[in-house]
C-alpha positions as MATLAB code, in Angstrom:
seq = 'XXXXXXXXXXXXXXXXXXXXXXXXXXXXXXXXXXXXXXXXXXXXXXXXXXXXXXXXXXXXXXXXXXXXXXXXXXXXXXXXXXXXXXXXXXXXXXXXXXXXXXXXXXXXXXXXXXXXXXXXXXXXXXXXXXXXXXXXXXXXXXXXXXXXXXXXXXXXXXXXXXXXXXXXXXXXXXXXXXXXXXXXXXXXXXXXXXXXXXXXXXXXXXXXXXXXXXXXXXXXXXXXXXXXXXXXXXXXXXXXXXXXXXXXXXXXXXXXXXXXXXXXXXXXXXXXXXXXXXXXXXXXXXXXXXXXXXXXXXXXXXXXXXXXXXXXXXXXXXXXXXXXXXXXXXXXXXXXXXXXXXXXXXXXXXXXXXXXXXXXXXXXXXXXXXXXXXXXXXXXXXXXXXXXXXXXXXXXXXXXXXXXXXXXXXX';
ca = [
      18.071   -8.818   20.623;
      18.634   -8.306   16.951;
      19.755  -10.016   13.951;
      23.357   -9.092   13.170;
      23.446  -11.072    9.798;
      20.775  -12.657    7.183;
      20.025  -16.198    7.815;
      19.830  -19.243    5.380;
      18.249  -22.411    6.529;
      19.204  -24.924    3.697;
      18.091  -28.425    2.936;
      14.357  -28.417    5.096;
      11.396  -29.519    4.689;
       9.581  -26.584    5.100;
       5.735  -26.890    6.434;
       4.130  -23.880    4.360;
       0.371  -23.040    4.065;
       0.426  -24.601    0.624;
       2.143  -27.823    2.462;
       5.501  -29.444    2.739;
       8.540  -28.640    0.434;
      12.293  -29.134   -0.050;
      14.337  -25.944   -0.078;
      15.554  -23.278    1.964;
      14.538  -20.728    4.047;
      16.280  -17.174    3.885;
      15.610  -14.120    7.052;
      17.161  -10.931    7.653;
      16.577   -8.188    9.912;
      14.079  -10.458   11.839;
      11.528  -10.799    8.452;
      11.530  -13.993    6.571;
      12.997  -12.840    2.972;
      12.341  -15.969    0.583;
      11.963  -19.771    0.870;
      11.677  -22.576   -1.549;
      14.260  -24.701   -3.116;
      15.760  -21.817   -5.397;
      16.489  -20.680   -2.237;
      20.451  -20.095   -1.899;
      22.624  -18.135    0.970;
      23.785  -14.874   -0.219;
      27.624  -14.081    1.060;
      27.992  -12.964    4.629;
      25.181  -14.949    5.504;
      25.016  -17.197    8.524;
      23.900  -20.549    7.337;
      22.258  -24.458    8.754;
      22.028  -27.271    7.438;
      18.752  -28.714    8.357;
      19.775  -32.135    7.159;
      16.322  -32.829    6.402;
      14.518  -32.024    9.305;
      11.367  -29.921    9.533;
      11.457  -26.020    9.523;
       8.402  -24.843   11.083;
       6.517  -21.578   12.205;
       7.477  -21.124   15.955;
       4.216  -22.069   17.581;
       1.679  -19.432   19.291;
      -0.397  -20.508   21.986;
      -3.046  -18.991   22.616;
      -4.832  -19.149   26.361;
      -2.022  -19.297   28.970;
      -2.224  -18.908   32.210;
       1.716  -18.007   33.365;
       4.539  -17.323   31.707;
       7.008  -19.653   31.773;
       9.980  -19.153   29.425;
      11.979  -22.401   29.674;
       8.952  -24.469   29.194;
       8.058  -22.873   26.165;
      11.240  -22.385   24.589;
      11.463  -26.626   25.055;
       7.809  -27.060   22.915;
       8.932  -24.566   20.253;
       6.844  -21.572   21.321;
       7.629  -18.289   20.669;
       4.661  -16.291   21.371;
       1.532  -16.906   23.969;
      -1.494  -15.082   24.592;
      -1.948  -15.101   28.480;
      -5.200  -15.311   29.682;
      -6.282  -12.263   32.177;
      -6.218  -14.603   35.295;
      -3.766  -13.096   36.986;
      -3.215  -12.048   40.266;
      -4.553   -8.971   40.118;
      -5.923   -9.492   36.986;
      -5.212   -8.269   34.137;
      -8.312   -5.153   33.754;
      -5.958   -2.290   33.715;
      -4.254   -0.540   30.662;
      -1.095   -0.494   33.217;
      -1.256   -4.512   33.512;
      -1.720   -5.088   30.385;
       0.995   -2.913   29.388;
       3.781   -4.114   31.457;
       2.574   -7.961   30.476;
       3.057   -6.827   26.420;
       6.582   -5.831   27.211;
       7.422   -8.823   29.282;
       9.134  -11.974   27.692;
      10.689   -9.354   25.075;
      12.862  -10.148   23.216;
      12.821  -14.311   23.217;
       9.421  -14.517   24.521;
       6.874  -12.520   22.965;
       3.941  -12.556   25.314;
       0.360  -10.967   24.079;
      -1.874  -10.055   27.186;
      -5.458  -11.063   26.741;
      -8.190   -8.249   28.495;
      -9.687   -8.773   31.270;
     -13.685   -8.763   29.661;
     -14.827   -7.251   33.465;
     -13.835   -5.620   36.142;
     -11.943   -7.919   38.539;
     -13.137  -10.533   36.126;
     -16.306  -10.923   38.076;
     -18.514  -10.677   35.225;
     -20.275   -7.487   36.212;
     -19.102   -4.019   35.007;
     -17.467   -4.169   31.742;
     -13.042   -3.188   31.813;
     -11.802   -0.278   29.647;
     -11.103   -2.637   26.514;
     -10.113    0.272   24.575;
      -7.246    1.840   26.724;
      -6.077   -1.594   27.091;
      -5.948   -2.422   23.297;
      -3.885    0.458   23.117;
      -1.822   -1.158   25.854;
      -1.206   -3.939   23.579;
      -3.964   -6.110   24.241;
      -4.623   -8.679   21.257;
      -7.868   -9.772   22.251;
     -10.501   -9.827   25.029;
     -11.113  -12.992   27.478;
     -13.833  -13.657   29.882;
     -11.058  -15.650   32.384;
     -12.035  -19.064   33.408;
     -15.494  -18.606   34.349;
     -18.475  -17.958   32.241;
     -20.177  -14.201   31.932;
     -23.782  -15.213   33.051;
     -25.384  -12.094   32.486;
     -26.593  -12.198   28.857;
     -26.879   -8.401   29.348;
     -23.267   -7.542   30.307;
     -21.997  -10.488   27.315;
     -23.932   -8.399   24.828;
     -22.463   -5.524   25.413;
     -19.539   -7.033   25.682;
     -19.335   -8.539   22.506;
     -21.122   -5.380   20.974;
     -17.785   -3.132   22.075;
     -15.387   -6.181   20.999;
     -17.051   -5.841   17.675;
     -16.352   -1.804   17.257;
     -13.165   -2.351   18.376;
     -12.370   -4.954   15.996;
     -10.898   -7.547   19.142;
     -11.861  -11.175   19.313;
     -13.673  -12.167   22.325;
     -12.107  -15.544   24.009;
     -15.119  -17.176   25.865;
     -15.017  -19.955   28.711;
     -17.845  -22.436   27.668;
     -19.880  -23.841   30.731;
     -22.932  -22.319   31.930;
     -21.972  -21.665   35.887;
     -25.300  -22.363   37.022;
     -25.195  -26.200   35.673;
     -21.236  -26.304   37.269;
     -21.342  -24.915   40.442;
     -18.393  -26.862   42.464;
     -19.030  -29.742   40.072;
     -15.022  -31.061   39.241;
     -16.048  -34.115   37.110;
     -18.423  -34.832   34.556;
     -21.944  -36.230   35.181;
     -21.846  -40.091   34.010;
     -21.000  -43.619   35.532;
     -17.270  -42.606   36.311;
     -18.258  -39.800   38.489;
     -20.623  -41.729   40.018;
     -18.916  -44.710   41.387;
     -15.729  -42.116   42.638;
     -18.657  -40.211   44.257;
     -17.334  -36.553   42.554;
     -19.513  -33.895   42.518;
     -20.656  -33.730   38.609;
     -22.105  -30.837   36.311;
     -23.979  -32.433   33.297;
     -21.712  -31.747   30.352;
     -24.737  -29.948   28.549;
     -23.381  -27.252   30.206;
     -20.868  -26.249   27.793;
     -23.389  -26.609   24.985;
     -26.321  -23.919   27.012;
     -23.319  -21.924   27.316;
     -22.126  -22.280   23.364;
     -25.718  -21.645   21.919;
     -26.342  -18.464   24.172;
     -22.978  -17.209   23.128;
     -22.945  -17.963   19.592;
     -26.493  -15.916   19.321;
     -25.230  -13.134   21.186;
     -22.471  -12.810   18.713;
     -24.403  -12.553   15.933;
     -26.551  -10.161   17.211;
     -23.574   -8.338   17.911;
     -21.263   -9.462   14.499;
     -18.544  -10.123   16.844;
     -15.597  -12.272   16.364;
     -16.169  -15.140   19.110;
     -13.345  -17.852   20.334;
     -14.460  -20.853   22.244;
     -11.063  -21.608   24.101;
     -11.933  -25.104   24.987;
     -14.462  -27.353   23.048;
     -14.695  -30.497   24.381;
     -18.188  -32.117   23.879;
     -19.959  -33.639   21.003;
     -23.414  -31.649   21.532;
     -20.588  -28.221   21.523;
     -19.070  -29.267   18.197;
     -21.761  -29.389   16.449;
     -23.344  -26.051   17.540;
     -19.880  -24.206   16.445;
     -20.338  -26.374   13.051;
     -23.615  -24.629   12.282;
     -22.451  -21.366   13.589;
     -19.374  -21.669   11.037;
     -22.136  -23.190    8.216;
     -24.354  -19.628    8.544;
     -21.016  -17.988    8.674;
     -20.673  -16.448   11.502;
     -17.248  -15.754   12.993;
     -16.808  -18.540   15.360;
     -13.756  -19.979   16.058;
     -13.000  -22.954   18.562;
     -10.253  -24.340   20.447;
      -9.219  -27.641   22.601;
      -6.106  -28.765   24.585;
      -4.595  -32.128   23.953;
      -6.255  -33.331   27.284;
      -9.083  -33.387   25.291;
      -8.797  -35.235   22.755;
      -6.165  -38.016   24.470;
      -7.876  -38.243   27.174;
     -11.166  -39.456   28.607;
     -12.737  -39.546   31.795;
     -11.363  -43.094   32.861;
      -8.233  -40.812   33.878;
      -9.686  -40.211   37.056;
     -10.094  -43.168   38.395;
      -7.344  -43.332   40.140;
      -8.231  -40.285   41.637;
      -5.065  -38.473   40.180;
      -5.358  -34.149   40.285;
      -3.200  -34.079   37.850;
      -6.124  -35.196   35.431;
      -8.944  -32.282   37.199;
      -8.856  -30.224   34.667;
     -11.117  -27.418   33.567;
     -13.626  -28.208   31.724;
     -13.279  -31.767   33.117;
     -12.412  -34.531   30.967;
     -15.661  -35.895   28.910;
     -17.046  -39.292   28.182;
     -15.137  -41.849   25.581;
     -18.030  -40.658   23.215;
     -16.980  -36.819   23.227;
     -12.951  -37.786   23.128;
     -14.200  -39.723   19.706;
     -16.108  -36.225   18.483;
     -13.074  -33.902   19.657;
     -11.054  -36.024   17.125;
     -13.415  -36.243   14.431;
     -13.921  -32.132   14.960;
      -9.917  -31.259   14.734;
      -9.958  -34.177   11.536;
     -12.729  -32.049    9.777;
     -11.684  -28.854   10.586;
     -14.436  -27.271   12.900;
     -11.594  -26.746   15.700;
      -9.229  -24.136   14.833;
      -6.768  -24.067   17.151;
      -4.930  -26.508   19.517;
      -3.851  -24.707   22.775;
      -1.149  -26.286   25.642;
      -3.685  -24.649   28.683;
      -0.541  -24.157   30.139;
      -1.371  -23.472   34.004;
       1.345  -25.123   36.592;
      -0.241  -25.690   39.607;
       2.335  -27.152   42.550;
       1.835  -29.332   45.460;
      -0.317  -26.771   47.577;
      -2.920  -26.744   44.695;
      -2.796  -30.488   43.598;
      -2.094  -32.544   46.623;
      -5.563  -32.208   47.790;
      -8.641  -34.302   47.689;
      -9.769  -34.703   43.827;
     -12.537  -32.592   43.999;
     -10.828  -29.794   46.412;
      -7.242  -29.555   44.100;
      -6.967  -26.921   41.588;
      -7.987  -27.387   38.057;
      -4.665  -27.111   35.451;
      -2.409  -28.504   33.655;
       1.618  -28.157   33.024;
       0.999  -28.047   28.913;
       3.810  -25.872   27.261;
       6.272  -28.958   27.140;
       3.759  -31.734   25.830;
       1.784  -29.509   22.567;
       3.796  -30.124   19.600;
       4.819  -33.835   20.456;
       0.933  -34.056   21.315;
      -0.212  -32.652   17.970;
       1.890  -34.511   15.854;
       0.221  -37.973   17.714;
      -2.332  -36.705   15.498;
      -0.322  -36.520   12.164;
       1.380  -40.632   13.072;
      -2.273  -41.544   13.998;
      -3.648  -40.263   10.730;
      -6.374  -37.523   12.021;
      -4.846  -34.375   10.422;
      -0.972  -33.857    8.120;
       1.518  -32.046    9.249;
       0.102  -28.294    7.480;
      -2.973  -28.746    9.341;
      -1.017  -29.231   12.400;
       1.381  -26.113   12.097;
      -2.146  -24.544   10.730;
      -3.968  -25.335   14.483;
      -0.332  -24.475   16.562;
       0.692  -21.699   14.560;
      -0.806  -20.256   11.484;
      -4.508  -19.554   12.831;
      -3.904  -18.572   16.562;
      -1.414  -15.638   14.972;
      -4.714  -14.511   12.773;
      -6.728  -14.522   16.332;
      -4.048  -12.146   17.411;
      -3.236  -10.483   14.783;
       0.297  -11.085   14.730;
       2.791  -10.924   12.043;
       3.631  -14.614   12.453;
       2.548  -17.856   12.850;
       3.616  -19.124    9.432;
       6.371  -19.688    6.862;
       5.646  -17.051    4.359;
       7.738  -13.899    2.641;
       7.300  -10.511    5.004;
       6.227  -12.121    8.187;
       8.078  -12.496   11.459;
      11.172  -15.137   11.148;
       9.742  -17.085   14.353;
      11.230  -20.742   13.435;
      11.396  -24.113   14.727;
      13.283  -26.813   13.272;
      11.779  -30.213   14.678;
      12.841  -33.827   14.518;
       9.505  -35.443   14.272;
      10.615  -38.864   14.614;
      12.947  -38.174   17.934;
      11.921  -40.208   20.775;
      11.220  -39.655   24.336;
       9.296  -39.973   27.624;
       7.121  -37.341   29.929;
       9.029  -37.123   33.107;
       7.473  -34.561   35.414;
      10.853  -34.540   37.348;
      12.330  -33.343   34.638;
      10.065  -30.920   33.351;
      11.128  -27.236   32.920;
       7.555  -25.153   33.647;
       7.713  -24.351   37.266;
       5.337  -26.951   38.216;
       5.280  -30.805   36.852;
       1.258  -31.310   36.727;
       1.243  -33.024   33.772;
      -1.094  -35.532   33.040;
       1.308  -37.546   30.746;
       3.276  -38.505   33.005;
       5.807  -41.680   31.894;
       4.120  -41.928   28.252;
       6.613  -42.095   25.639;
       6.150  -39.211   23.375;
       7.776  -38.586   19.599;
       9.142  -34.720   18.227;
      11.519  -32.596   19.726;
      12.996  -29.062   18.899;
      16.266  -28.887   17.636;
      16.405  -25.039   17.258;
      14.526  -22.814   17.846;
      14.653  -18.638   16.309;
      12.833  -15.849   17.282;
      12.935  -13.195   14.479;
      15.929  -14.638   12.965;
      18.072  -14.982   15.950;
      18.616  -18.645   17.690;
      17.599  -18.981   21.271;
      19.747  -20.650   23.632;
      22.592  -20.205   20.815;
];
């Protein structure tokens, strides 16, 4: 898939790391050429008329956990990183390899290395051969390396090879089987609990291990007040730290689960009212860097279970962008900082060409009608399974169109 002619996107408003303008946006041969309103179509050009809408970077999640085309085309994403939990997972250059080349050439899907063997935290993958591969960064899964020997080292060959390191933040000691978090809600549903200190024992030990080793370390999921401030001071001594959160997160508390719904067990769990409050404040003043979906359908044999036995996950692709730009109608962030935590600063993780609207990078675009209305209806959901925790809330932004290096999907 190829772009035949140039493009011109006329009458936008474009969301550009210096912020919104009017204008145009002109691609060709898959690279964005110019934008701005002196922007005007050259002949033989294919042109739009945006008709005011908003012409955004295609969005790049990264931390996936399947692949799941339609459900991502339908949130405006055009590249994921998937995480290495896969079955088997993803620890060989041959894995990783066929993974790179898969969603090509809508979809472009960067594989995230498996940190160890099998994932089990013991004997450290070939992280070179599978950078080669294509691997964009290395991820330690969904569990937590406990051996502070094995995450040096770890870290230590991330660093030489120049690779970010994507952590999962609670200390698996503290968890155990734990699928809530320690407080009065778990208590009176009688859910085995993990103090939610264990994310911050987890940050501190790996936040000091990266700076022993300078490595580049991402905290997929932040989601407590005690673990925002740690990455704060990491970021204040300047360390490379980066953190993430899904909108679970910061929409929802644990009052969720009262009802005993699995489509609310997530991992981590949700937090107290008190940590949904600090996951706001810490996208508003710019410690988190990057707002992932978590995209991990789980069907009926994994969620119709007893709370604490269902799998943790959530159906996410569909629900990011309308649940990021809650934030920008609620007043927490504007609309650059929003395509900046979707977009601009996962792409830099990965080192991708992409990710914003800027002259010589990738022409992955999304033109979005922030103001369209609708409603969360897992029945109608296109990700292969519906375990979304949004279920009937009415919802605002939709893609109108989306392009992946210059050439409309769908079209």
């Amino acid at each position: 898939m190829k772009q035949v002619r140039p493009l011109t996107i006329t009458r936008a408003r474009l969301v550009t790391p210096g912020g919104l303008a009017e204008g145009a946006l002109r691609c060709s041969d898959g690279v964005i050429l110019a934008l701005g309103s002196d922007v005007r179509p050259e002949d033989g050009d294919e042109t739009l008329d945006a008709r005011g809408k908003l012409l955004a970077p295609g969005l790049v999640d990264l931390g996936v956990f399947a692949v799941d085309k339609p459900a991502f085309h339908f949130g405006g994403i055009t590249r994921a990183a998937l995480m290495p939990d896969q079955s088997p997972a993803l620890d060989l250059p041959s894995r990783v390899g066929f993974i790179a080349k898969s969603g090509k050439p809508d979809l472009w899907v960067h594989p995230l290395a498996a940190a160890t063997r099998a994932l089990e935290g013991r004997e450290l993958a070939e992280l070179a051969l599978m950078q080669e591969a294509g691997a964009r960064g290395i991820a330690t899964g969904r569990r937590w390396i406990a051996d502070s020997g094995v995450m040096l080292r770890l870290l230590q060959y991330a660093a030489m090879l120049g690779l970010v390191v994507v952590t999962h933040a609670e200390d698996a000691g503290l968890v155990g089987e734990a699928s809530a978090t320690a407080g009065e809600i778990a208590t009176r549903l009688g859910l085995p609990a993990a103090p939610a200190e264990a994310e911050a024992l987890a940050i501190a030990r790996d936040i000091a291990l990266a700076e022993l080793a300078g490595a580049r370390l991402h905290i997929r999921q932040v989601t407590t007040a005690r673990g925002f401030d740690l990455v704060r001071a990491a970021k204040a001594r300047g360390l490379a730290v980066t953190c993430g959160i899904t909108p679970a997160h910061f929409l929802l508390s644990d009052l969720a689960t009262v009802d005993f719904r699995t489509f609310a067990r997530l991992s981590p769990p949700l937090r107290s009212e008190a940590d949904r409050q600090a996951a706001r404040a810490a996208i508003a003043d710019g410690t988190v860097d990057v707002i992932a979906s978590g995209h991990d359908p789980r069907g009926p044999e994994d969620k119709r279970l007893p709370f604490a036995d269902a799998a943790p996950g959530m159906a996410g692709a569909e629900t990011l962008l309308a649940m990021v730009l809650a934030l920008v109608r609620d007043g927490v962030i504007d609309l650059p900082r929003a395509f900046d935590l979707v977009a601009a600063n996962p792409a830099r993780l990965l080192g991708a060409p992409a990710g914003a609207l800027a002259a010589g990078l990738e022409a992955d675009l999304a033109l979005i009608d922030p103001d369209a209305p609708w409603i969360i209806d897992r029945r109608k959901m296109e990700a292969t399974a519906d375990n979304t925790p949004f279920d009937r809330q009415g919802a605002f932004g939709k893609v109108l169109g989306l392009w992946k290096g210059g050439v409309r999907l769908g079209a």
